[in-house]
FIMAR-648020 format. One record per residue (C-alpha): residue in one letter; x, y, z. Coordinates in steps of 0.5 Angstrom, whole numbers, plus 500, padded with zeros to 3 digits. Layout:
BEGIN
aXYZ/...
//
This chain:
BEGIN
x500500500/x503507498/x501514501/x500518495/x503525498/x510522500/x510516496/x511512503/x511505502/x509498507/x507491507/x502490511/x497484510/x489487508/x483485509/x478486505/x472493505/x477496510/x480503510/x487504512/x491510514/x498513513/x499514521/x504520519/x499525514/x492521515/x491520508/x488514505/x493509504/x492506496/x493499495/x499499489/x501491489/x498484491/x503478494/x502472493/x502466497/x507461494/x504454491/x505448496/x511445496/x515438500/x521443502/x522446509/x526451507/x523458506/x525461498/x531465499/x537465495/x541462500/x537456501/x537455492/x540450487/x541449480/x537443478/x542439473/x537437468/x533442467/x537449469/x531451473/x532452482/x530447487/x530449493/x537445496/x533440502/x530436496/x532430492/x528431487/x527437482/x520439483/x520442476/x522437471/x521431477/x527427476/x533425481/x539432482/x545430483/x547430491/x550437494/x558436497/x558436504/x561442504/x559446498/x558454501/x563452507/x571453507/x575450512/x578455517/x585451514/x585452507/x582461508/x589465507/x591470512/x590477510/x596482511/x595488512/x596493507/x601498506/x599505503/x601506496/x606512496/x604518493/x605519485/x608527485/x604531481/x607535476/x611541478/x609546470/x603542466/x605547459/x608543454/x616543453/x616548447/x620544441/x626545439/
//
């Protein structure tokens, strides 16, 4: 829903026949989008994109709590165990960096006249 003066946006879940106000101005708000709700789904996991992978069979994202693609239904391959996670023995140490020195500027921007 939006406030039509300061453009003044928020998510709230409506009912219908009901009029809401912007608490700030008081004007009426005006509704501007619908969310959907989601179609059932096996998964658990909330559709995030850190909680999606790549189906290998048809390139269309799975959430990673599933064995099967619910797209085209067939079999994904498995997840490493340590796919997104790096051991803290293989992570380099970060030096820290020195400041670059300074490039002099130049002292006469005119041209040498030629000779």
């Amino acid at each position: 829903m939006r406030t039509p003066s300061t453009g003044r946006e928020i998510i709230l879940e409506a009912v219908a026949g009901e009029t809401y106000v912007d608490r700030d101005t008081g004007e009426e708000l005006e509704v501007v989008a619908r969310l959907l709700p989601l179609a059932p789904s096996p998964s658990n996991l909330p559709w995030a994109v850190e909680n999606l992978r790549v189906c290998n069979w048809c390139d269309q994202f799975a959430p990673r709590d599933l064995n099967d693609c619910p797209t085209c239904g067939r079999r994904m391959t498995p997840i490493p165990a340590d796919a997104g996670q790096t051991p803290a023995s293989q992570t380099a140490p970060v030096a820290a960096a020195e400041p670059a020195p300074a490039t002099p500027a130049p002292t006469d921007p005119t041209p040498p006249a030629a000779g």
